[in-house]
Each structure stands twice: as structure tokens, then as C-alpha cells.
C-alpha atoms as a printed R data frame, in Angstrom:
    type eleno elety resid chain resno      x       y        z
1   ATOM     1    CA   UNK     A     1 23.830 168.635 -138.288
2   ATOM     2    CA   UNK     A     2 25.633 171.652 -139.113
3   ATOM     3    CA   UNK     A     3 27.858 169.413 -141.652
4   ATOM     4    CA   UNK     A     4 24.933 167.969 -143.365
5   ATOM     5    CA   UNK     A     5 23.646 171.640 -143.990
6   ATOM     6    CA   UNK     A     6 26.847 172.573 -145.325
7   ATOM     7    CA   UNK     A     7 26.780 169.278 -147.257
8   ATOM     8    CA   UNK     A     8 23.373 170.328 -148.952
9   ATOM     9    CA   UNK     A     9 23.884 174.026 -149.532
10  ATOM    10    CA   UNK     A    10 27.318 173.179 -151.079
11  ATOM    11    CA   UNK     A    11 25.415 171.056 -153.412
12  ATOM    12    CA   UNK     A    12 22.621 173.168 -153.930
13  ATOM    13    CA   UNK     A    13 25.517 175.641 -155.155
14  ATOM    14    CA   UNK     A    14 26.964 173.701 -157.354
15  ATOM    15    CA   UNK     A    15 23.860 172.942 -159.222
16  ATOM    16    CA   UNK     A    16 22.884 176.424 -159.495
17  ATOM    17    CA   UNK     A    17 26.598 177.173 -161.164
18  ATOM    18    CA   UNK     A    18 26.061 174.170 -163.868
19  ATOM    19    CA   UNK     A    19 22.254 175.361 -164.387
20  ATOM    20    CA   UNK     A    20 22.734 178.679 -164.564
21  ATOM    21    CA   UNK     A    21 26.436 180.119 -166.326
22  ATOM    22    CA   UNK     A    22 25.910 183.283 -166.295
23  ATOM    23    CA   UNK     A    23 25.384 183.042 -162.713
24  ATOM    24    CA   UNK     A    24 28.299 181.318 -162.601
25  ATOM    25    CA   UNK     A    25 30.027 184.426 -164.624
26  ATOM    26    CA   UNK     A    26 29.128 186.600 -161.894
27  ATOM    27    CA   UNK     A    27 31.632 185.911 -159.344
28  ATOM    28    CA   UNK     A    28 35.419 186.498 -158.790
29  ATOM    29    CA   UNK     A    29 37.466 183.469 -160.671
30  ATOM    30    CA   UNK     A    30 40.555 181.807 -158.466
31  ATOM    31    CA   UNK     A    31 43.191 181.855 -161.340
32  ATOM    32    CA   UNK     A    32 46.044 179.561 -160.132
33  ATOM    33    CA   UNK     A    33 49.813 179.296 -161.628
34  ATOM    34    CA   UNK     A    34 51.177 176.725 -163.255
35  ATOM    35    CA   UNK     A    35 54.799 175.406 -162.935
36  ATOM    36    CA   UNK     A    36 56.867 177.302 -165.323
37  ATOM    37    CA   UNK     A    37 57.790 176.059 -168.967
38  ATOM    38    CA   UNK     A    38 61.128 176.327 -168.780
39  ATOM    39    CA   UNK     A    39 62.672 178.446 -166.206
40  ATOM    40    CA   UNK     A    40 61.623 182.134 -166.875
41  ATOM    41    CA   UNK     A    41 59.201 181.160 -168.962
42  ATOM    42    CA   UNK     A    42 55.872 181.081 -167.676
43  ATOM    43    CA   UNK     A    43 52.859 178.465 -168.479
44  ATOM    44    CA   UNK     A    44 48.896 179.886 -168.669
45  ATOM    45    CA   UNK     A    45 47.415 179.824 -165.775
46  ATOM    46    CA   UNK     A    46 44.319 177.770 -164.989
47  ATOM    47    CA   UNK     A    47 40.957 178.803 -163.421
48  ATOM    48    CA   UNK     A    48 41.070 176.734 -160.688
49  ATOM    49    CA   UNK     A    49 38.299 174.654 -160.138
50  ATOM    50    CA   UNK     A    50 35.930 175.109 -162.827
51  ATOM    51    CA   UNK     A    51 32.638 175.663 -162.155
52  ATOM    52    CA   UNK     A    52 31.179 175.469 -165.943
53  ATOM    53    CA   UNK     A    53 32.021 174.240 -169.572
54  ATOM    54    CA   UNK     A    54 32.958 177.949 -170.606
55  ATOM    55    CA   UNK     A    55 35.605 178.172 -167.786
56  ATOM    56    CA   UNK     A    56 36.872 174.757 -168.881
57  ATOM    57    CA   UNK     A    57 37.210 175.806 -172.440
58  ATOM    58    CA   UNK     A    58 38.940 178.701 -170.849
59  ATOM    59    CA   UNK     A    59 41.256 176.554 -169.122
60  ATOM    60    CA   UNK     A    60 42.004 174.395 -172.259
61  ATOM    61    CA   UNK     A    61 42.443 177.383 -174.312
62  ATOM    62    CA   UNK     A    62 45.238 178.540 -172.098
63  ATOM    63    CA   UNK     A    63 46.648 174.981 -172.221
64  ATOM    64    CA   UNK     A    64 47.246 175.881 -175.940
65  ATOM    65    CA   UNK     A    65 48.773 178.876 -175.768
66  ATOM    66    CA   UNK     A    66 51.354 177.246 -173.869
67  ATOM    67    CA   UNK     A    67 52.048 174.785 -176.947
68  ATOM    68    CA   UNK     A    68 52.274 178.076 -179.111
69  ATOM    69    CA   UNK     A    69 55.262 179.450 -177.067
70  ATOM    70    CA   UNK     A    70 56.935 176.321 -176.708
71  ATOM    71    CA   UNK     A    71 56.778 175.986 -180.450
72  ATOM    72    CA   UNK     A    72 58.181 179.708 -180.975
73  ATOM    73    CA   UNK     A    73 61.271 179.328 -177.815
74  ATOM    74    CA   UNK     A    74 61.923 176.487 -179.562
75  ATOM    75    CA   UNK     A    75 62.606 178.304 -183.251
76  ATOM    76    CA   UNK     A    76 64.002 181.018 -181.307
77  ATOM    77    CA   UNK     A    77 66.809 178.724 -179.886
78  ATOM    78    CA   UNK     A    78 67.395 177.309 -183.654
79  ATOM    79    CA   UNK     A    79 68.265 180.509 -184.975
80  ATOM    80    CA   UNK     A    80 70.367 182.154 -181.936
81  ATOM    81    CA   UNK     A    81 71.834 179.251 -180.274
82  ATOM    82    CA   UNK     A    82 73.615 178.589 -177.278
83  ATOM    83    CA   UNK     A    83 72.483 182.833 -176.637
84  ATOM    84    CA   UNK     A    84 69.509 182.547 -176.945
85  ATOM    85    CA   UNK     A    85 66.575 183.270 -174.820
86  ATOM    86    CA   UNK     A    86 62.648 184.106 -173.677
87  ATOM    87    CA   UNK     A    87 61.742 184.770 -170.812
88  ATOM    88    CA   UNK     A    88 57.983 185.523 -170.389
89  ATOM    89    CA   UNK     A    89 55.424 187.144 -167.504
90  ATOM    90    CA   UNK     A    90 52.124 186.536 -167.204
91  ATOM    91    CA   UNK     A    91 48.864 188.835 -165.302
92  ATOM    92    CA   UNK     A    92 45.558 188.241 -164.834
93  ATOM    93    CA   UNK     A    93 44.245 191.888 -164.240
94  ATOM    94    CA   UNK     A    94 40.487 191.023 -164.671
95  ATOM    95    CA   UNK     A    95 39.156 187.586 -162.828
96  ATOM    96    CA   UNK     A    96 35.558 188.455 -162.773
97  ATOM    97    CA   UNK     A    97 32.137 188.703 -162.776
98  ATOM    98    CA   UNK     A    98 31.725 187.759 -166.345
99  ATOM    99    CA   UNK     A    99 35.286 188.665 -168.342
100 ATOM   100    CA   UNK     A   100 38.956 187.010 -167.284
101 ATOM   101    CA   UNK     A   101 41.437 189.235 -168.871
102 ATOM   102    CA   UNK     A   102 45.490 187.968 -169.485
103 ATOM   103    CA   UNK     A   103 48.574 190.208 -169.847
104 ATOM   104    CA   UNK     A   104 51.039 188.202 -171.561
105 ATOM   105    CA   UNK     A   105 54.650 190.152 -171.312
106 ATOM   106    CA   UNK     A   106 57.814 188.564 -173.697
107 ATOM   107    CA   UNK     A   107 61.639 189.422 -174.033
108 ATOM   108    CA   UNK     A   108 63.040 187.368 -176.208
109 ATOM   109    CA   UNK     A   109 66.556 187.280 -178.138
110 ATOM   110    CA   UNK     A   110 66.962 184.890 -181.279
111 ATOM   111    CA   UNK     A   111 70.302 186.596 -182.679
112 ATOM   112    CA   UNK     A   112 70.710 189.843 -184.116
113 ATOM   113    CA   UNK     A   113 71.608 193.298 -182.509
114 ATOM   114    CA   UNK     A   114 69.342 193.468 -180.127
115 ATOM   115    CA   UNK     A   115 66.031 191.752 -178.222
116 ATOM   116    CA   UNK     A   116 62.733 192.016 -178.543
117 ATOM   117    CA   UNK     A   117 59.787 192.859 -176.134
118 ATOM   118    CA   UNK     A   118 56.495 192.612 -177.088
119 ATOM   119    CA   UNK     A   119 52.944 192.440 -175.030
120 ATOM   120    CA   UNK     A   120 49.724 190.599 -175.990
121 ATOM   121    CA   UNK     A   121 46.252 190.786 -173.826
122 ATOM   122    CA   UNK     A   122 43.380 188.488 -174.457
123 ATOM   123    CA   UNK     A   123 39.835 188.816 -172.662
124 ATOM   124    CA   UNK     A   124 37.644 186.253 -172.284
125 ATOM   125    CA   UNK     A   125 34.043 185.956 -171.353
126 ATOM   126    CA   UNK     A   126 33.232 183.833 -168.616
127 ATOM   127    CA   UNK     A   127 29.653 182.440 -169.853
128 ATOM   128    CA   UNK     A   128 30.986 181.789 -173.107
129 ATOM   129    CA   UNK     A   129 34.885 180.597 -172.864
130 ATOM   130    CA   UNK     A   130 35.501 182.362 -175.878
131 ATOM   131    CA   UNK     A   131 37.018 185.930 -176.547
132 ATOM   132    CA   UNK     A   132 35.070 188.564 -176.244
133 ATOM   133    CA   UNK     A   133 33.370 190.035 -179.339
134 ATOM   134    CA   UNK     A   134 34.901 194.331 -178.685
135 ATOM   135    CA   UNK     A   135 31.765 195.003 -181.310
136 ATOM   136    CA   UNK     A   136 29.379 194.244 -179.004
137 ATOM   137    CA   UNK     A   137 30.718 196.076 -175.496
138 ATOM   138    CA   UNK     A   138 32.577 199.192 -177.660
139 ATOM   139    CA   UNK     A   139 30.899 201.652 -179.331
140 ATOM   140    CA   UNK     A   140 31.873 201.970 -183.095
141 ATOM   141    CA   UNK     A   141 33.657 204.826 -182.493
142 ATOM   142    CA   UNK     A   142 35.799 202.918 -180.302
143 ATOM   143    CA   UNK     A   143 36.649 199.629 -181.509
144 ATOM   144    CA   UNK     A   144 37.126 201.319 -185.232
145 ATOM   145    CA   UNK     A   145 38.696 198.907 -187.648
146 ATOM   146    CA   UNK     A   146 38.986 195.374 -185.778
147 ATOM   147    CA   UNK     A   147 41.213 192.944 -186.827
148 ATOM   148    CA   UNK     A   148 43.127 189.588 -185.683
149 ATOM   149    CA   UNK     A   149 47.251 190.235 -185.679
150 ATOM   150    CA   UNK     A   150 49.769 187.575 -184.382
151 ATOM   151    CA   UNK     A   151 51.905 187.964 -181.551
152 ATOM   152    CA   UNK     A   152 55.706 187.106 -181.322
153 ATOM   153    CA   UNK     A   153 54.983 183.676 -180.913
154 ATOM   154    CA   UNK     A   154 52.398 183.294 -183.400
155 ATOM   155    CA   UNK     A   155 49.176 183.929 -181.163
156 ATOM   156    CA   UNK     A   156 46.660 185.680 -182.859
157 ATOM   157    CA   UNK     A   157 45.078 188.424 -180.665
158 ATOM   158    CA   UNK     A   158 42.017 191.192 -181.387
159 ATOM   159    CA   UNK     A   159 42.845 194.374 -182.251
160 ATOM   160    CA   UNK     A   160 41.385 198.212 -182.440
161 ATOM   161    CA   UNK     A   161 42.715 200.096 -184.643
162 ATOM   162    CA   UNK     A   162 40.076 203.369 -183.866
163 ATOM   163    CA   UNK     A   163 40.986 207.251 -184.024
164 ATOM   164    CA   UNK     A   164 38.676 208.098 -181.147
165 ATOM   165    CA   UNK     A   165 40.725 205.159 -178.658
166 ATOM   166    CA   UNK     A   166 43.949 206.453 -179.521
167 ATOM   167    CA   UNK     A   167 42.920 209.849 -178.635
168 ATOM   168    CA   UNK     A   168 41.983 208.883 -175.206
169 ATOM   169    CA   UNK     A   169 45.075 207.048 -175.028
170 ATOM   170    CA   UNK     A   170 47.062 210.166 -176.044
171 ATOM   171    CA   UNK     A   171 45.555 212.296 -173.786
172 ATOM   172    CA   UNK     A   172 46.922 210.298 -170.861
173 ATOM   173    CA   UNK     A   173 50.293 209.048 -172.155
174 ATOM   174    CA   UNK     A   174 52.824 210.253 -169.534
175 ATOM   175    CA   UNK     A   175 51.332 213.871 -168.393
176 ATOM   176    CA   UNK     A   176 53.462 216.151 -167.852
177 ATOM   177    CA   UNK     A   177 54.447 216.668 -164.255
178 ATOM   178    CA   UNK     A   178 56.779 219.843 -163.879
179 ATOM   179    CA   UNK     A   179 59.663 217.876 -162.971
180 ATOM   180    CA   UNK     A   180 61.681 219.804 -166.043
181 ATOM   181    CA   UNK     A   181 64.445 216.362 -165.841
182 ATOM   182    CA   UNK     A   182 61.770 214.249 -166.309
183 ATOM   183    CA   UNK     A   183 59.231 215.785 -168.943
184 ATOM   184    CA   UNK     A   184 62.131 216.129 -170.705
185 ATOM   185    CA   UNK     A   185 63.440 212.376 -170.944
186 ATOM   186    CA   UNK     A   186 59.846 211.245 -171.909
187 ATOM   187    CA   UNK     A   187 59.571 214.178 -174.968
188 ATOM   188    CA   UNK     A   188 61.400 211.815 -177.426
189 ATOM   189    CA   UNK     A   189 58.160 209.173 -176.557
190 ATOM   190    CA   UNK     A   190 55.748 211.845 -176.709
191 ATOM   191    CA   UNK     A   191 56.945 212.793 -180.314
192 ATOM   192    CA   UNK     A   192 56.961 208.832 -180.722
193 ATOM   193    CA   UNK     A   193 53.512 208.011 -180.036
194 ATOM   194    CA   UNK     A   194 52.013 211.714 -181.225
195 ATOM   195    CA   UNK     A   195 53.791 211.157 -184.923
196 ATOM   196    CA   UNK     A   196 51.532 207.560 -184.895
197 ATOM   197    CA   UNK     A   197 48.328 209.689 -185.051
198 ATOM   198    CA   UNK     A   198 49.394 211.323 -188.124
199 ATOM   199    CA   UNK     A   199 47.902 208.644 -190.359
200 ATOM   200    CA   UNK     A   200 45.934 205.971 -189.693
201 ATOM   201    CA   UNK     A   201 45.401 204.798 -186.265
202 ATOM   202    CA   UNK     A   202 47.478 202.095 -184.439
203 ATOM   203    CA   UNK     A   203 46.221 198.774 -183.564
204 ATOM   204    CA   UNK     A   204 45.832 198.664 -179.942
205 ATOM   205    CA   UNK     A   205 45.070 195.847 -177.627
206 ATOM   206    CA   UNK     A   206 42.033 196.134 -175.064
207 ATOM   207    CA   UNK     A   207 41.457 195.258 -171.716
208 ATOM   208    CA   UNK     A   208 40.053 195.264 -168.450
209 ATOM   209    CA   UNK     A   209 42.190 195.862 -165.434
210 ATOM   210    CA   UNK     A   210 40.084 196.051 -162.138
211 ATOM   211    CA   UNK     A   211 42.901 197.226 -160.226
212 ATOM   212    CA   UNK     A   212 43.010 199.968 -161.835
213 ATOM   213    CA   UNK     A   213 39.529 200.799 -162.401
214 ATOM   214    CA   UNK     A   214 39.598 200.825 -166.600
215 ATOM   215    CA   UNK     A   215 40.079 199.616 -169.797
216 ATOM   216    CA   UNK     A   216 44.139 198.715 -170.734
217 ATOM   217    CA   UNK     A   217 45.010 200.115 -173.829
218 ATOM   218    CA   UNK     A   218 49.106 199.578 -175.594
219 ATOM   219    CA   UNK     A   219 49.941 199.372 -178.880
220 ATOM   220    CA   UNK     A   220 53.479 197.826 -180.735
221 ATOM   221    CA   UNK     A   221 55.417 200.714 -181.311
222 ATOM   222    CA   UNK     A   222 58.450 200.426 -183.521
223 ATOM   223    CA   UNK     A   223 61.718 198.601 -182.310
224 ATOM   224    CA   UNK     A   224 63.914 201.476 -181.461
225 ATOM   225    CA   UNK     A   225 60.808 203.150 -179.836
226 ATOM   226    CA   UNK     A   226 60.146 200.054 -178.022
227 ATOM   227    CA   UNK     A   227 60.829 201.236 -174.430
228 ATOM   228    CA   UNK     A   228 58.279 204.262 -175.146
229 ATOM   229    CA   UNK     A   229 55.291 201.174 -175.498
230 ATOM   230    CA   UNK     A   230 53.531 202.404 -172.445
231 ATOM   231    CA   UNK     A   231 50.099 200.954 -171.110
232 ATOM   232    CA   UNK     A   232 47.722 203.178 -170.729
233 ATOM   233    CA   UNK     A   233 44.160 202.935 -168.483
234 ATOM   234    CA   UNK     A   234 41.288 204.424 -169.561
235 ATOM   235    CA   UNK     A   235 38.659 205.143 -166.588
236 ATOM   236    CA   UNK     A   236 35.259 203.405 -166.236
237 ATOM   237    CA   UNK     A   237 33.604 206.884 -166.007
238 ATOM   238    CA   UNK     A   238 35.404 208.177 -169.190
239 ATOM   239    CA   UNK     A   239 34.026 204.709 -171.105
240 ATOM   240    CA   UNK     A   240 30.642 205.338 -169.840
241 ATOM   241    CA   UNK     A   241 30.315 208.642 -171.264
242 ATOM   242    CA   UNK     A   242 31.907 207.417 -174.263
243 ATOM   243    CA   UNK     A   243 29.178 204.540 -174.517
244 ATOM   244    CA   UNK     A   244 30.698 201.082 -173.835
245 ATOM   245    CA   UNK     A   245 27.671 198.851 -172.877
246 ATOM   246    CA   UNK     A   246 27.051 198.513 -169.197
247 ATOM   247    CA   UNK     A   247 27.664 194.505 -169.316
248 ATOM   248    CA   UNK     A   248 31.269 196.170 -169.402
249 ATOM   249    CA   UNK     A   249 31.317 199.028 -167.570
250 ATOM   250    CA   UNK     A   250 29.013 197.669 -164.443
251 ATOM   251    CA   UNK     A   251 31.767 194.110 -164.393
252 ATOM   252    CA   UNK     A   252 35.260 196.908 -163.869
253 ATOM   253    CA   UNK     A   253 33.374 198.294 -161.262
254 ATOM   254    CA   UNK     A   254 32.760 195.582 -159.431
255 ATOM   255    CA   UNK     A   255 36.359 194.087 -160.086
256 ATOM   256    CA   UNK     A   256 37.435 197.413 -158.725
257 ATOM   257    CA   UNK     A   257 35.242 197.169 -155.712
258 ATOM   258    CA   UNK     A   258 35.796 193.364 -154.747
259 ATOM   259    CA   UNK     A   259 38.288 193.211 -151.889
């Protein structure tokens, strides 16, 4: 008896996921790994079981990104040979209610003096499948200038390029901590990212981390200042008062919260 119940409210679940997505955008996503590209190089991950057509475009938009980096290891190889290499990481700081976030991390060396790093971060929204739209959870202020740049292996990623966001990522870029050793090994990155305020603001990539309670926020720096690229999270409380919409706001909390 007790199967048959489970039986039925199972089912009775399920239906209420494919009537209703947004419901189904409410809870916590299971994001499973995939076996690796290549060794060191990691594939997308998949939302494991799908509950909706948005989480499977999701899933198949992942898929693709894999066929992007395969493409670029590939041209990488050409040009550097038998030294060649890319090695990349992949996080899913965000996996609900309603926005799955991915932290894509690359090193790669094609030749030259020296590698590259480089860090892309793409949010989705779980009732969609699609990337978010940063106009409609930012404030102006906030999102500033928006604009679609590629990453190192050709994936094109949203981007903020806003005077206010860089501020708030300034003001929490490595505090000082009166360890004199210390503050004084992270001055030259201080001067690094201050000097990019001096004209127009950086393009910086956004997103949610519910670890951490925040929005992400990191921006390409250039290649000898590359190790000075930190990520920095902004706190729910300090977007509220800023005026990010609450479909935002209300989702890191409840990220944070979950167990």
C-alpha cells in the first residue's frame, strides 16, 4: 500500500514539474559531471534528470560548449605542438531555485612566452533554459553598458561594463589586513585594478554564488597582471540596497540557506 502511494505521489510530482516550470525552477538542481574531454580537460556538466524543456535546453546548451573547446584545444595544439596544452575546471556555484550559474576556469599554452588563464561565468534561468537577461534583475546603474565578448575558446559570454559595479568591486578587492608582508605583495594589484577605473569601466562577468551568499564579479585584466584577476563577491544585502529585483536577491538567499 505504502508503494502504491509512493507510486501516485511520485507521479502526481512529476506532472506538477511538466505543468508548472517555474515550479519546477524553484528547487535545488542535481548537476552531475561528465567524463572528462581529454584528461584535464573537463566536459559541461549535465542537470541530471531533467525535470522540464528549459533544463533540457540547459543540458544541450552545455553539450555545445563542449564542442567549442574541443574546437579551440584542438587549434591550440596546431600552433604549439607536441607542448602544448589546456587544461580546464569547471563550478557550478548556483544550482537553484530558478538560476544555474557555471564557472568555467582555463590555462592554456599554444606557444609563445608564456600561458594563458582566463575565466568565463554563464547564468542561466531555470524556467527559461536560456541566459539570463542582467537588464531585467540589475538596476541600470549596475549592469551599465552590456555587451556579448568571446572567451578564449570562442564562447561568447554577457558582460557589464558599469562604473557603479566596479566600485563595489573595488571596495572589496583584497582589504587590507595589517599583515605589513602581505598588504605589501598585493599593492602592485591594487595599483592594477585601481588604474582600470581611470577611464571607462571594465567588462565584468556576473554571477550568483550561493556559497557565498552574493553576486561573483571578475574581470580580464591584462596578461602580465593576470595573477592580480581576483573574484570578488558582492553581498545579497549590499545588492538589495543597491536595487537588484527580488526574483534575484530572494533565489541567493535561499541557495545560501539550502543545506
Amino acid at each position: 500500500m505504502n508503494q502504491i502511494l509512493r507510486l501516485k505521489l511520485g507521479a502526481a510530482t512529476l506532472l506538477a514539474l511538466v505543468a508548472n516550470p517555474t515550479w519546477a525552477a524553484d528547487r535545488l538542481v542535481t548537476v552531475a559531471a561528465q567524463p572528462e574531454l581529454k584528461p584535464c580537460l573537463a566536459a559541461m556538466p549535465q542537470i541530471a534528470a531533467p525535470a522540464d524543456d528549459a533544463e533540457r535546453r540547459i543540458n544541450a546548451a552545455l553539450k555545445r560548449l563542449d564542442g567549442n573547446v574541443r574546437k579551440a584545444a584542438r587549434s591550440c595544439q596546431a600552433d604549439g605542438g607536441a607542448n602544448s596544452s589546456w587544461t580546464r575546471t569547471i563550478r557550478t556555484p548556483m544550482r537553484g531555485p530558478r538560476f544555474l550559474s557555471v564557472e568555467i576556469s582555463d590555462d592554456m599554452f599554444c606557444g609563445g612566452a608564456h600561458p594563458s588563464t582566463g575565466l568565463m561565468a554563464i547564468m542561466y534561468d531555470l524556467t527559461t533554459g536560456v541566459p539570463v537577461d542582467w537588464t531585467k534583475l540589475l538596476p541600470p546603474a549596475l549592469t551599465g553598458k552590456v555587451a556579448l565578448v568571446e572567451g578564449m575558446d570562442g564562447t561568447k559570454m554577457v558582460t557589464l561594463a558599469s562604473k557603479r559595479l566596479h566600485a563595489l568591486y573595488l571596495e572589496r578587492y583584497r582589504p587590507k589586513t595589517g599583515a605589513a608582508k602581505r598588504d605589501g605583495d598585493d599593492d602592485a594589484c591594487r595599483t592594477v585594478v585601481q588604474d582600470t577605473s581611470m577611464g571607462d569601466p571594465p567588462a565584468m562577468m556576473a554571477w550568483p554564488d550561493a556559497k557565498a551568499g552574493g553576486l561573483a564579479v571578475q574581470y580580464d585584466l591584462p596578461h602580465y597582471a593576470q595573477a592580480c584577476a581576483d573574484t570578488v563577491v558582492i553581498p545579497n544585502a549590499v545588492l538589495r540596497r543597491e536595487g537588484a529585483q527580488p526574483v534575484l536577491t530572494d533565489a541567493i538567499e535561499a541557495a545560501h540557506a539550502a543545506p
